[in-house]
N, C-alpha and C positions, 0 to 999 in steps of 0.2 A: 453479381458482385455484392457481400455482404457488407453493410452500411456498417464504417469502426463506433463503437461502444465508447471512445474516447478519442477526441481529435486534437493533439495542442499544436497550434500557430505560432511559431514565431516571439515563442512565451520570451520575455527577458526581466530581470529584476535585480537590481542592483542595492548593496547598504555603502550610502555614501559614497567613497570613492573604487568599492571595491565592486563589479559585476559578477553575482552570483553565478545566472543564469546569460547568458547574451541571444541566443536568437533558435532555442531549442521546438522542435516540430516533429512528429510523430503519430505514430497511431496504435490504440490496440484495438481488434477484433473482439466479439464476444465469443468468452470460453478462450481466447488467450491467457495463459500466463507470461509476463514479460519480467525478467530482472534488469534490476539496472544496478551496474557494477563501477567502480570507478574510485579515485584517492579519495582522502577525507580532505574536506573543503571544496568538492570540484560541484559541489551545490545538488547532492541526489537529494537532501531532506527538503530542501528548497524547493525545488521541485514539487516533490511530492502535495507539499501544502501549500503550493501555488494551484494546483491543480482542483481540489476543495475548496478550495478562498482565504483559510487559515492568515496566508502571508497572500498580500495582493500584488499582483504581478503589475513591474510598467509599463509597460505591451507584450501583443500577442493574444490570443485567446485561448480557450475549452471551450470544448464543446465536450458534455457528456449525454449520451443516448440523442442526437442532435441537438440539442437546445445549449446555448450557451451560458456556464455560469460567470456571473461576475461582470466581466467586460465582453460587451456585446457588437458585435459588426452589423448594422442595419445596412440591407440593402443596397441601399448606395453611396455603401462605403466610412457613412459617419459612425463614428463610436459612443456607446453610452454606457454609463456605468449601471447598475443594478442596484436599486437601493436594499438593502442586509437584509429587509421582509423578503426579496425574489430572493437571494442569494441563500439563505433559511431555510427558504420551501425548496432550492436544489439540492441542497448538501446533503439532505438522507441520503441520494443516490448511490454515494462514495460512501465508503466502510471507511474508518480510519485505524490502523492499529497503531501505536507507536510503542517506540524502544524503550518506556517505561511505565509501559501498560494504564496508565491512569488512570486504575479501578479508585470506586469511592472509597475509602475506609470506612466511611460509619453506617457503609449497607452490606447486606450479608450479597451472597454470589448471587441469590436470584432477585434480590431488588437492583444489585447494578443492573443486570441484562433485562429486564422487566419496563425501567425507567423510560429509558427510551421510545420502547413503541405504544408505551401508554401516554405518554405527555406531547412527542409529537409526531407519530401516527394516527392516534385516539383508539388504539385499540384496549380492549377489554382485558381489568385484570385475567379473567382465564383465558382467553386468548394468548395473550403476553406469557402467562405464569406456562403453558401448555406446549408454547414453542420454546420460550427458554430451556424447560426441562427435556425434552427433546432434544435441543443443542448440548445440554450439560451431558446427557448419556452419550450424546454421540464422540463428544469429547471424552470421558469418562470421568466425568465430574460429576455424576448425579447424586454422589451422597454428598459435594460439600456444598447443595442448593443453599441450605443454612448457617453454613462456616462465612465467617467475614476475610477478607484479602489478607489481611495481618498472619491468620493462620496458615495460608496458601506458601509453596514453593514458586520460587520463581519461575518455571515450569507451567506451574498450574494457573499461578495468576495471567501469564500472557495466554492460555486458551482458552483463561475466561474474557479476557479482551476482546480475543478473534469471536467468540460465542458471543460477546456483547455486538461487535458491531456488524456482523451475520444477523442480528434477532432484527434489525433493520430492517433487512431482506433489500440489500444497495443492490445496483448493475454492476459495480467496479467495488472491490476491495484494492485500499492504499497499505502495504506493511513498508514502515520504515525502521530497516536492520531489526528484524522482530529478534533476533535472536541475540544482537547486542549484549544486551543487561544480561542474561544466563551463564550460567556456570557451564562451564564446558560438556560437564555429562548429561548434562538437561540438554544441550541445543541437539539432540537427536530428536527427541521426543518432540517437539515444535515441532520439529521438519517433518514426522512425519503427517503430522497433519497436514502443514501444507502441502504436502505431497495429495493427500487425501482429497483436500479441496480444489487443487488441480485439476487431478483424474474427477471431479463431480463437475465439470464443467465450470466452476467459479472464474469470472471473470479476475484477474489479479495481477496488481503492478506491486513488485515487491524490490526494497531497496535492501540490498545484502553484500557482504562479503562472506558471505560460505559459496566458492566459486564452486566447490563437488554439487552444493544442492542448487545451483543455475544450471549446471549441467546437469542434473538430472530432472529438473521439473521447468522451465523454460522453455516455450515453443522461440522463444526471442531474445536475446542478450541485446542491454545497450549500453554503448561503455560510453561513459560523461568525463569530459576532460575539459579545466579553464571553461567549465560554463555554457559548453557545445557539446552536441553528439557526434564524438570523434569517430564509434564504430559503432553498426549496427548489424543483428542478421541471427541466423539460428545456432546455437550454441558450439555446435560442433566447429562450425567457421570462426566465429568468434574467440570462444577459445581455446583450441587444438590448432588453431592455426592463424593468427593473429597478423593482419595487412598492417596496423599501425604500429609505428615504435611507441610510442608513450604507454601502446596496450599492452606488450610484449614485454617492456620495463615492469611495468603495476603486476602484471600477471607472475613474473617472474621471483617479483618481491614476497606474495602473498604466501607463498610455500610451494614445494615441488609438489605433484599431483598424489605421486607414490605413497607420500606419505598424512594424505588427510584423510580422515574418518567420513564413512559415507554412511 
């Protein structure tokens, strides 16, 4: 029985009077890809950066690679929190992408991706400078090492993102709606990389609405409704053949299959 690479409990989180999240639990394996699909507001971003520490959850746990970040379950049963030094030294493990890439402006492409594992990994400029450009080719970025964000395509700046938070070298990559912010004829070119990173065995929880690219790189579909995992399971179940109505509505909404671009 392989031990999951990410366990969440009974995460919940709520703003004020509204409950993001209420009482979500799940798992992914390592070398799974899982999407989580679902309306907007039913709290996939939430999640996500509940799972990192980002947004702190009011109960439930993670656990990532066993160890739990954040809020922790001793033993027997008492809870403690993690003061932001443990929580710090967890967070490399998680890649984080987000829907607006967050690259620096005032560093060129290979001081974003550089920054990181030299300040808090302690790796060696050439180190650092030898696997970024490494990711930049494999991405096909390696001529804009020296181009600042500004110059980049929206395209190009969200796989210098996934490059940046790859130069980590996390257990679990987070994409939330990576392809969101992109112009329609760009969100190919993302996908295929995720596709790429997929098939390399990357571990990855990706929050999207391109249901064609769940269906094709998903070992797992998890559809989030009102703050619960209302369905779960491998994609072809999920959605080719939908048990719940509120999924079969969403699904429905999103577009007929015939006619989205794969």
């Amino acid at each position: 029985m392989i031990a999951p690479l990410l366990r969440v409990s009974n995460l919940a989180k709520s703003f004020g009077a509204h409950a993001a999240l209420r009482d979500i639990s799940f798992e992914v394996k390592p070398g799974e890809s899982v999407c989580i699909i679902g309306p907007s507001g039913c709290g996939k971003s939430t999640l996500l950066r509940c799972i990192n520490h980002l947004t702190i959850p009011d109960a439930g746990f993670v656990e990532i690679a066993g160890a739990y970040i954040g809020r922790e379950q001793k033993p027997d049963g008492a809870v403690r929190m993690q003061s932001p030094r443990e929580i710090d030294r967890m967070r490399p493990k998680t890649g984080f992408v987000f829907q607006q890439f967050n690259l620096w402006p005032h560093l060129s492409v290979l001081e974003n991706i550089v920054k990181g594992p030299m300040k808090v990994l302690g790796e060696s400029r050439d180190a650092a400078s030898e696997r970024a450009l490494d990711l930049l080719q494999r991405f096909g970025l390696r001529d804009k090492a020296e181009s600042f964000p500004a110059a980049l395509s929206g395209g190009q700046k969200q796989r210098v993102a996934i490059a940046r938070a790859l130069a980590m070298n996390p257990d679990l990559m987070l994409f939330d709606e990576p392809t969101s912010a992109l112009d329609p004829e760009i969100v190919n070119e993302v996908l295929v990389f995720l596709r790429e990173l997929a098939g390399s065995g990357t571990t990855m929880l990706i929050v999207t609405h391109e249901i064609g690219f769940a269906r094709q790189v998903a070992d797992r579909v998890i559809f989030l409704d009102q703050g619960l995992v209302a369905e779960s399971g491998p994609p072809e179940a999920v959605l080719s053949n939908p048990s719940n109505p509120r999924l079969k509505q969403f699904l429905s909404q999103i577009a007929p299959p015939a006619h989205r671009h794969h």
